[in-house]
DRENDO-1510 file (C-alpha; in Angstrom, 1 decimal, always signed):
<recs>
REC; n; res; u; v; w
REC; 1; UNK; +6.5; +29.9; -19.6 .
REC; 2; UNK; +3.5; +29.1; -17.0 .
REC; 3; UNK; +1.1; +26.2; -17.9 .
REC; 4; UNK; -1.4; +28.8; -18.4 .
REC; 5; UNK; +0.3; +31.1; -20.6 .
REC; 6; UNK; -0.3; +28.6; -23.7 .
REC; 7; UNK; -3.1; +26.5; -22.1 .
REC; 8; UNK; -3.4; +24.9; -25.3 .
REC; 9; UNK; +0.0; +23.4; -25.5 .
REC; 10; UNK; -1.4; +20.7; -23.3 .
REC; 11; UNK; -3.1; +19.3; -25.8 .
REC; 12; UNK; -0.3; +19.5; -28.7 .
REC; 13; UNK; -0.8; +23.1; -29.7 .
REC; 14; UNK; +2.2; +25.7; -29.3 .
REC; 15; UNK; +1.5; +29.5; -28.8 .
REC; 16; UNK; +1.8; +30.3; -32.2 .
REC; 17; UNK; -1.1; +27.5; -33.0 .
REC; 18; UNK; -2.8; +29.1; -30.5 .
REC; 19; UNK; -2.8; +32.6; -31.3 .
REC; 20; UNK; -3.6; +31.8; -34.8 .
REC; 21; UNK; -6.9; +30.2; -33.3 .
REC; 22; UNK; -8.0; +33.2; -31.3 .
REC; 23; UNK; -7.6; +34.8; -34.9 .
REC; 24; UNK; -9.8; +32.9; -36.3 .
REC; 25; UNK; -12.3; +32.6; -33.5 .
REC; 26; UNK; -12.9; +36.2; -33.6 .
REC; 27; UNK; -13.4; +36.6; -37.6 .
REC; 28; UNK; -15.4; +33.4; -37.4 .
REC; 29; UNK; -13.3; +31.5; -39.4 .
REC; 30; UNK; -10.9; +32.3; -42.3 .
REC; 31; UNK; -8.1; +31.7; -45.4 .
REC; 32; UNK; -4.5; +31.5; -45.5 .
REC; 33; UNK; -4.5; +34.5; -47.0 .
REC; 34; UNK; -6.6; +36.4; -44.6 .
REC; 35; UNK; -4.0; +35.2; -42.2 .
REC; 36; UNK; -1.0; +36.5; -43.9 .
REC; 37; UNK; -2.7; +40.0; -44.1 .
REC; 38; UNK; -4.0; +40.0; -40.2 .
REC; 39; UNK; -1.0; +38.2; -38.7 .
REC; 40; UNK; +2.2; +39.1; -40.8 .
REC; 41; UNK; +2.5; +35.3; -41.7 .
REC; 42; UNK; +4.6; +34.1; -44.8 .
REC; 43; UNK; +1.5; +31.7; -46.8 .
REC; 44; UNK; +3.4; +28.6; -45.8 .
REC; 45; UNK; +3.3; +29.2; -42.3 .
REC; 46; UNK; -0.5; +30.2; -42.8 .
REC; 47; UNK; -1.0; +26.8; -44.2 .
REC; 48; UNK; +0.7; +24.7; -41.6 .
REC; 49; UNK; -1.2; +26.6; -39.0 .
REC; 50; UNK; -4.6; +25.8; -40.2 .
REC; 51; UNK; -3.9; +22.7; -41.0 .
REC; 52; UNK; -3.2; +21.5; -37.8 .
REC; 53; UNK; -6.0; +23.3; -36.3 .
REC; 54; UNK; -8.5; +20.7; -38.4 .
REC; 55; UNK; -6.5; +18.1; -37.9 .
REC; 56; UNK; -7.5; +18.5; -34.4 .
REC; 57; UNK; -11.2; +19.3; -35.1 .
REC; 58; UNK; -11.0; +22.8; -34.0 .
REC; 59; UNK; -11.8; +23.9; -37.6 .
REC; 60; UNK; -13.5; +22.8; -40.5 .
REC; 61; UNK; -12.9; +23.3; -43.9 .
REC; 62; UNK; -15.1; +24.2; -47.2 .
REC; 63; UNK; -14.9; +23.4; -50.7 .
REC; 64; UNK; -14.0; +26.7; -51.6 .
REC; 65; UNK; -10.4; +26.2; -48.9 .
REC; 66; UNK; -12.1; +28.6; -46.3 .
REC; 67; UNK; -12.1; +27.3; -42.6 .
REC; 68; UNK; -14.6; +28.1; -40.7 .
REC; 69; UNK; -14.2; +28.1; -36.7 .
REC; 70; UNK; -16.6; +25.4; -34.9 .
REC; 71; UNK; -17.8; +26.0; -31.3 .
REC; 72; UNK; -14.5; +25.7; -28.8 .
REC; 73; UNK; -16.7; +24.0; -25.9 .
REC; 74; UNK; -17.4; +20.7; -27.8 .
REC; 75; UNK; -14.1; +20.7; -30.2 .
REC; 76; UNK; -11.6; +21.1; -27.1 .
REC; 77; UNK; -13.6; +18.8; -25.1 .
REC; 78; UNK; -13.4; +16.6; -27.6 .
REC; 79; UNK; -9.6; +17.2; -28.2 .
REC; 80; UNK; -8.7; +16.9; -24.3 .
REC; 81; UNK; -11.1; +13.4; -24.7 .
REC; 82; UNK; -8.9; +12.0; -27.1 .
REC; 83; UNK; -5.5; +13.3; -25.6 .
REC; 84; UNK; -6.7; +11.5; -22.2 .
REC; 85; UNK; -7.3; +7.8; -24.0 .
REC; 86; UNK; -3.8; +8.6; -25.3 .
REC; 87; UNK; -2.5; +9.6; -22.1 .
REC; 88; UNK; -3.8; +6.4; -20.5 .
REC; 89; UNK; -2.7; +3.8; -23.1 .
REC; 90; UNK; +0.9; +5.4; -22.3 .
REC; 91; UNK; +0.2; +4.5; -18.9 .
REC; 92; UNK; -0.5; +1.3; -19.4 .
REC; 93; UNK; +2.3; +0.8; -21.4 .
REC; 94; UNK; +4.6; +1.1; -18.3 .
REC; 95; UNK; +3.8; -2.6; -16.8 .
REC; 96; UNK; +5.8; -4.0; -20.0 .
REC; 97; UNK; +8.1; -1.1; -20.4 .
REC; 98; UNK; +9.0; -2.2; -16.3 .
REC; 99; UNK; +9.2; -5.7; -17.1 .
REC; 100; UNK; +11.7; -4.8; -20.1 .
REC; 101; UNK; +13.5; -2.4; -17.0 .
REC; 102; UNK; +13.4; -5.4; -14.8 .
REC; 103; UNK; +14.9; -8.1; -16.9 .
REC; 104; UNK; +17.7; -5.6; -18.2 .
REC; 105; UNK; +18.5; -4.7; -14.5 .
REC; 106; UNK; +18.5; -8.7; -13.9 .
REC; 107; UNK; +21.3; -9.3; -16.4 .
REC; 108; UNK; +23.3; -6.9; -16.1 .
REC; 109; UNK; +23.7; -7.3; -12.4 .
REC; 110; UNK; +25.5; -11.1; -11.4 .
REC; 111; UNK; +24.8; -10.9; -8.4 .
REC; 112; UNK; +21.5; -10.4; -6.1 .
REC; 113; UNK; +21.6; -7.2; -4.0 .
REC; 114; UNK; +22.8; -7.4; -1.0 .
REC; 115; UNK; +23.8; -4.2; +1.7 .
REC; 116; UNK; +23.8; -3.3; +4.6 .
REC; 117; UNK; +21.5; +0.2; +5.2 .
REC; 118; UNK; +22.1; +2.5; +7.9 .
REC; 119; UNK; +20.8; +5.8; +9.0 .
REC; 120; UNK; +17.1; +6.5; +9.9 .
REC; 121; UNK; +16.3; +8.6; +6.4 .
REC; 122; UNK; +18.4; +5.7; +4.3 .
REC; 123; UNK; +16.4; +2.8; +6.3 .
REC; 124; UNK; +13.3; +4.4; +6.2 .
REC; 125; UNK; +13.5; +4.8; +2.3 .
REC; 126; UNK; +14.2; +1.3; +1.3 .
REC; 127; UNK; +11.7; +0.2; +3.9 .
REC; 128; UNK; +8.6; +2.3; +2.4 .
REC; 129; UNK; +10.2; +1.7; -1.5 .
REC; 130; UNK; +10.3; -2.5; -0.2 .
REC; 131; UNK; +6.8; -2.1; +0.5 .
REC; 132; UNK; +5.1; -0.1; -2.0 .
REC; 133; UNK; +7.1; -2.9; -4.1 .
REC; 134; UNK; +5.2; -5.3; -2.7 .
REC; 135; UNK; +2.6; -7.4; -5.6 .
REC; 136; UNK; +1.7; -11.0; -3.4 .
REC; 137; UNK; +2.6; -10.8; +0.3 .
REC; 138; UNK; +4.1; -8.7; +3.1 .
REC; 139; UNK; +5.6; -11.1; +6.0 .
REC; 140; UNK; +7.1; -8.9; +8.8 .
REC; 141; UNK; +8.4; -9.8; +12.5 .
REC; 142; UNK; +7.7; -6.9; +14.7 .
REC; 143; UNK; +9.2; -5.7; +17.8 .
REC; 144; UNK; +10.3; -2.5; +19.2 .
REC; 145; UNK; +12.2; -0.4; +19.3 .
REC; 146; UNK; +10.5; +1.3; +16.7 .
REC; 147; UNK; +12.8; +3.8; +15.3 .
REC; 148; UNK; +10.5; +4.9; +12.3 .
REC; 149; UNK; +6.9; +6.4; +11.6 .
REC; 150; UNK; +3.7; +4.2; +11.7 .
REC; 151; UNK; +3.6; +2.1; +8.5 .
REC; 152; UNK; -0.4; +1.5; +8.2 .
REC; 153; UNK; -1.0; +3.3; +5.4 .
REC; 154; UNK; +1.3; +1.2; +3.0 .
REC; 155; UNK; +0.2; -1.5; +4.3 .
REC; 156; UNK; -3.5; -0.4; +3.9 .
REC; 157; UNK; -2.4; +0.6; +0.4 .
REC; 158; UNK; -0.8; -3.3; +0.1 .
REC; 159; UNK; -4.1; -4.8; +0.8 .
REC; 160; UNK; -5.9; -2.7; -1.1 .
REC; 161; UNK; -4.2; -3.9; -4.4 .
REC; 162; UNK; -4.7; -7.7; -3.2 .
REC; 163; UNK; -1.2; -8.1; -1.2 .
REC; 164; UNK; -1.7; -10.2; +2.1 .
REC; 165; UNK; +0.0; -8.7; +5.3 .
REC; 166; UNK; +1.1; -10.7; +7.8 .
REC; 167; UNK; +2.7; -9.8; +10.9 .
REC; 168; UNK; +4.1; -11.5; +14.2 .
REC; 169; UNK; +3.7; -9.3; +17.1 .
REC; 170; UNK; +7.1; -9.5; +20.4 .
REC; 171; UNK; +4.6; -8.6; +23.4 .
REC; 172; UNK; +6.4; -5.5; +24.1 .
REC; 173; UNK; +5.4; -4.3; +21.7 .
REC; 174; UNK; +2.2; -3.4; +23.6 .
REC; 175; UNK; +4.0; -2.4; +26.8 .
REC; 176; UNK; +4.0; +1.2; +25.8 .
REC; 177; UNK; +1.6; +4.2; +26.8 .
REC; 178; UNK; +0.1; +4.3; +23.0 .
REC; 179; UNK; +2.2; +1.4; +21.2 .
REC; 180; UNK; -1.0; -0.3; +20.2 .
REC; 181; UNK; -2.7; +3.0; +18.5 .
REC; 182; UNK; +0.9; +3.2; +16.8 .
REC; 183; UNK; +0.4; +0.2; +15.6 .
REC; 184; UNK; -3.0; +0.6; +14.3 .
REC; 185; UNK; -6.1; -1.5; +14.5 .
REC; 186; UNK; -4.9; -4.8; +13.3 .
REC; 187; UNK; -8.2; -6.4; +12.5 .
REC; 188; UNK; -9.5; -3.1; +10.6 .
REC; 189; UNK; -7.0; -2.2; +8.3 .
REC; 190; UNK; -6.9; -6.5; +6.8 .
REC; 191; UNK; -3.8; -7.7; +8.6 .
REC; 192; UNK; -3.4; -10.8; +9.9 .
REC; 193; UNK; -2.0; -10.5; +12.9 .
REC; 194; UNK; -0.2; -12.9; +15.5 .
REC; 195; UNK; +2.1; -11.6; +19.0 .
REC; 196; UNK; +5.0; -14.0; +20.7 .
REC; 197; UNK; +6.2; -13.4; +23.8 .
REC; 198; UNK; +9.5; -12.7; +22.3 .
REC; 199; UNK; +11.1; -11.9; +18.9 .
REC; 200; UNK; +15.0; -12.3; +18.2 .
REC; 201; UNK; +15.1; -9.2; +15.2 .
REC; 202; UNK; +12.9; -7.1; +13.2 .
REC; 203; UNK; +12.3; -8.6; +9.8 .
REC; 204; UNK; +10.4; -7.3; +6.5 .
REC; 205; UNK; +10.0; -9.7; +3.3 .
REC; 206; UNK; +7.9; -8.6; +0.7 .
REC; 207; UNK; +7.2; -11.4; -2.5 .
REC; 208; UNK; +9.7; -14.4; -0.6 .
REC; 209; UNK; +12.5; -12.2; -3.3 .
REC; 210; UNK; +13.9; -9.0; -1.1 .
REC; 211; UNK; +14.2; -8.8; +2.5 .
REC; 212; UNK; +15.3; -6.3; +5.3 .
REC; 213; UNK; +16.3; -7.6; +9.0 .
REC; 214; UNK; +17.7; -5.7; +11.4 .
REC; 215; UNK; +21.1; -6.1; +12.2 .
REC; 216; UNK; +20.8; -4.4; +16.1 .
REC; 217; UNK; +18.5; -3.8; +18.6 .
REC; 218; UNK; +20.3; -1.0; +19.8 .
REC; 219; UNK; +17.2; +2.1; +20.0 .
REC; 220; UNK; +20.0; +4.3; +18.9 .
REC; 221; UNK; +20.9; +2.7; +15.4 .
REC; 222; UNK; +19.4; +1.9; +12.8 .
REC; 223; UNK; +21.5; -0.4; +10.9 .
REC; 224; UNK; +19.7; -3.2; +9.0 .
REC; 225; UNK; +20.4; -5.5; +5.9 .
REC; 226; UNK; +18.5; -5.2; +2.9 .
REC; 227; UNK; +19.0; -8.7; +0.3 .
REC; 228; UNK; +17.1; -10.5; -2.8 .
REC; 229; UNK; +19.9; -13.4; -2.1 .
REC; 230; UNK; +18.0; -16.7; -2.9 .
REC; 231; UNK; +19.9; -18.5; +0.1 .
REC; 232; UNK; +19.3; -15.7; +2.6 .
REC; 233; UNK; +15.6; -15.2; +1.4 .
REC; 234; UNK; +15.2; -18.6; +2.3 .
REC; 235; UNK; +16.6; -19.0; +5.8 .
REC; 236; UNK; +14.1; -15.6; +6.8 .
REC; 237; UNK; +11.1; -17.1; +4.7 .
REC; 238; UNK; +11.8; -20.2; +7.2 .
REC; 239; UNK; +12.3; -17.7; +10.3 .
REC; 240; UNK; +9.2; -16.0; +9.4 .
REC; 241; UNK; +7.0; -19.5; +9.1 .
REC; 242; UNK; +8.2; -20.7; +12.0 .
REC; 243; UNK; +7.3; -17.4; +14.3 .
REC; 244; UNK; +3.9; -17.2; +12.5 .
REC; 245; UNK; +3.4; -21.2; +13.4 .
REC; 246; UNK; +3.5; -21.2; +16.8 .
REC; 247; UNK; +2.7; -17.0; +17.4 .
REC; 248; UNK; -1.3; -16.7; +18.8 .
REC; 249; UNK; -3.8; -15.4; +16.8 .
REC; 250; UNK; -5.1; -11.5; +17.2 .
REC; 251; UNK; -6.8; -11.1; +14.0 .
REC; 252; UNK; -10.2; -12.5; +12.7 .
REC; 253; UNK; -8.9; -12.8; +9.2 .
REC; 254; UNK; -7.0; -15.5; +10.7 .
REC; 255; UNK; -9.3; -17.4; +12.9 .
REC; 256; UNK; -10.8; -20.3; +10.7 .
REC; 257; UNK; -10.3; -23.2; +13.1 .
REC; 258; UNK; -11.9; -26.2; +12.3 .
REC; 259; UNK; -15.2; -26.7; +14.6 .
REC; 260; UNK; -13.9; -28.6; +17.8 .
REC; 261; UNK; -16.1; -31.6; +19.0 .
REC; 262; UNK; -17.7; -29.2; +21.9 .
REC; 263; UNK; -19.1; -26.3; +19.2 .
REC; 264; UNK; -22.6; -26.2; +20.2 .
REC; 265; UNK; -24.9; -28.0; +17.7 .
REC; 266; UNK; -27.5; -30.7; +17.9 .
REC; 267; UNK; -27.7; -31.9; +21.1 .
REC; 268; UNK; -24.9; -29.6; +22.7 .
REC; 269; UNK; -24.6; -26.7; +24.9 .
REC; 270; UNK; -20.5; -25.9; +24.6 .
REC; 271; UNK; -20.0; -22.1; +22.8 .
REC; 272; UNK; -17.6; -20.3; +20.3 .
REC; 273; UNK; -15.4; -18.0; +22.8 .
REC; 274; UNK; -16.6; -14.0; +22.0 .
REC; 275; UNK; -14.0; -12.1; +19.7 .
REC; 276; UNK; -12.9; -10.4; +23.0 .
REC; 277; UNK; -12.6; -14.0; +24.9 .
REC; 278; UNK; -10.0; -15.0; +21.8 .
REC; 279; UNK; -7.6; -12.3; +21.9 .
REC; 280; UNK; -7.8; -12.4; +25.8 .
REC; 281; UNK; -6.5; -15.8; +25.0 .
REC; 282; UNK; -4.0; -14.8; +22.7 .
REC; 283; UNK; -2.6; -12.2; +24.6 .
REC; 284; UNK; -2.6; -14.1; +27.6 .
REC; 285; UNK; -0.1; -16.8; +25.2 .
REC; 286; UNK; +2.0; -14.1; +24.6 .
REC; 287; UNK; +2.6; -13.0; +27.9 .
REC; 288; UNK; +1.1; -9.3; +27.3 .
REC; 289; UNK; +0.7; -7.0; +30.6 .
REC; 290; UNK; -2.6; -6.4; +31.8 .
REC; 291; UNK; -1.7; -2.9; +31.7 .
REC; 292; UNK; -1.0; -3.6; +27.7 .
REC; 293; UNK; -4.0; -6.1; +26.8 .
REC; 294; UNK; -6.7; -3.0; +28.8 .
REC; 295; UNK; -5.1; -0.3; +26.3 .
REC; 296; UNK; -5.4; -2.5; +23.5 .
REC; 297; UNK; -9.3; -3.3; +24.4 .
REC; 298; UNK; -9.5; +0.5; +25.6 .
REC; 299; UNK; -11.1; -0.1; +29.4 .
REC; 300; UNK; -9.7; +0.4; +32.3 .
REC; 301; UNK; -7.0; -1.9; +33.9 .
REC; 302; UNK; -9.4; -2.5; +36.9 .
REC; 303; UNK; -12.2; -3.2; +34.0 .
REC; 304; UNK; -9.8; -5.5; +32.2 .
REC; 305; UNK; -9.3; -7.8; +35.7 .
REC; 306; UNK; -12.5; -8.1; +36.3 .
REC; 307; UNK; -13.0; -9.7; +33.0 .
REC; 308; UNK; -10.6; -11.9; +33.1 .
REC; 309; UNK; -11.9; -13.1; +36.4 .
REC; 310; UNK; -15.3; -13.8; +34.5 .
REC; 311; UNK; -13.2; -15.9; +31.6 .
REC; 312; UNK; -11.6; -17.7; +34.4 .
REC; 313; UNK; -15.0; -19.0; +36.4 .
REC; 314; UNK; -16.5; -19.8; +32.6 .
REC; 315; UNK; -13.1; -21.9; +32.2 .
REC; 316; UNK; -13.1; -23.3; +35.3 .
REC; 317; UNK; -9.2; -21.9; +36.4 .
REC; 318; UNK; -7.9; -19.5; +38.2 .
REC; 319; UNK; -4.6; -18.5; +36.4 .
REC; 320; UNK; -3.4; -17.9; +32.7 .
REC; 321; UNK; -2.0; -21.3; +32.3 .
REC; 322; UNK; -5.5; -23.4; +33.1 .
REC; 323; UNK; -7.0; -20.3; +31.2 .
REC; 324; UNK; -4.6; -21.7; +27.7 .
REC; 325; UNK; -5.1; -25.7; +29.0 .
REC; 326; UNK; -9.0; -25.2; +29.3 .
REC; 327; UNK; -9.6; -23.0; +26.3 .
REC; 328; UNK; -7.5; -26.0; +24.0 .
REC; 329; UNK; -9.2; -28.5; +25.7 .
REC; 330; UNK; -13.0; -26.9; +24.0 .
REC; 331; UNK; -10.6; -25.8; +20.7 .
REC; 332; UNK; -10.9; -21.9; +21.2 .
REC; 333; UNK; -7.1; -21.3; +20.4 .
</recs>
């Protein structure tokens, strides 16, 4: 039967109900007994009928036992009202109905899950499930080759619900014709971003409690290890820290350096390095291609150079390496 063959069976009322309303509605209203007589009912049924009809303030009912039909457009919205608060307090009722899920899954399993995953479709599903799991913090290490689709909407759905996302960044990962607008816009979508010259795997660990690293770099597989092992949980939370210690910065959510002793104030002349100057900088840590870094800031490779020249003279250097010395020296990195 379609949803709109009984409409009102979505609100707890089954054809029969149903068709006993219509009755009603066209006569006005009505008795048990008129019902018997029009519809072929036993009185019982009759009975039943109507009561649960004013039960759910379709009808009401006089001293003398007639019911009398009251108008459909405010009793049924009134009816769907009240089926809708029940509907949600069900809903709610699922954060402790999971936590009762949860535990029971806890004790009846020894041992934290560890396996290995392979195949694109198998990976891809515990990847997205990991992350839409995710209540406190997403920590990934990022590098190609990137064998599945763009992942910024979960992780624009993560920070939407209060999850931080982290990422560390290989610089090849920008080497590509497009790999940046794969990525996404780092600083828009609320990531905190950082890029290394090099990364060893590709890791995901969502809540410090379940983690998947890869377990090749081979473009043509895709097999990877998926754990909730305290022990192993620990050694990537430690590989993670220590990337995202020494990686350089790209995003401004992460670029609350304390003032160095040449910020301009009273009596000085030094400046803050421009949002562009910083991830020039960054990039420049990380080794990134000029061909890379222009894509990323969406000029011109020819453009890009002639900017950096203009960074070097306001540095005083010549090359990448005084560019990092001098921009330490006035605490821009």
């Amino acid at each position: 039967m379609a949803e709109t063959d009984a409409p009102m069976a979505l609100v707890g009322l089954d054809a029969d109900t149903e068709a006993v309303y219509r009755e009603l509605l066209t006569r006005g209203g009505g008795t048990a007994e008129s019902l018997v007589t029009a519809l072929g009912l036993n009185r019982d049924q009759a009975v039943a009928h109507l009561e649960r009809l004013h039960r759910n303030g379709l009808l009401g009912r006089r001293s003398s036992g007639e019911y009398q039909t009251v108008d459909p457009r405010h009793a049924i919205a009134a009816l769907v009202e009240s089926r809708t608060r029940q509907l949600a307090a069900v809903r709610d009722a699922a954060t402790s109905l999971g936590e009762l899920f949860d535990e029971a899954r806890r004790s009846g399993t020894p041992q934290p899950d560890t396996r290995t995953i392979s195949g694109a479709e198998e990976v891809g599903d515990c990847y997205y499930r990991l992350k839409q799991a995710a209540r406190r913090e997403i920590c990934e290490l990022e590098r190609p080759p990137y064998l599945l689709a763009p992942n910024e909407p979960l992780d624009e759905a993560a920070i939407r619900r209060g999850v931080r996302v982290r990422a560390v960044y290989a610089a090849a990962s920008f080497d590509d014709d497009g790999g940046w607008q794969d990525l996404g816009s780092l600083v828009s979508r609320g990531e905190e971003a950082r890029v290394v010259p090099a990364l060893p795997v590709k890791l995901a660990l969502v809540d410090r409690s379940a983690a998947m690293v890869s377990l090749t770099l081979d473009g043509g597989s895709t097999d990877c290890l998926y754990t909730e092992a305290p022990p192993l949980i620990e050694v990537l939370s430690e590989l993670f820290d220590r990337y995202w210690a020494v990686a350089a910065r790209l995003s401004e959510a992460d670029t609350s350096a304390a003032p160095g002793p040449d910020e301009a104030g009273p009596g000085g002349g030094a400046r803050r390095p421009t949002e562009e100057e910083r991830q020039l900088l960054a990039l420049f840590a990380a080794g990134v291609k000029d061909d890379a870094i222009a894509r990323q800031l969406g000029v011109s490779t020819r453009t890009l150079r002639r900017r950096i020249q203009n960074l070097y003279a306001d540095l005083g250097t010549t090359n990448r390496f005084g560019a990092g010395v001098a921009a330490a020296r006035r605490n821009w990195l």
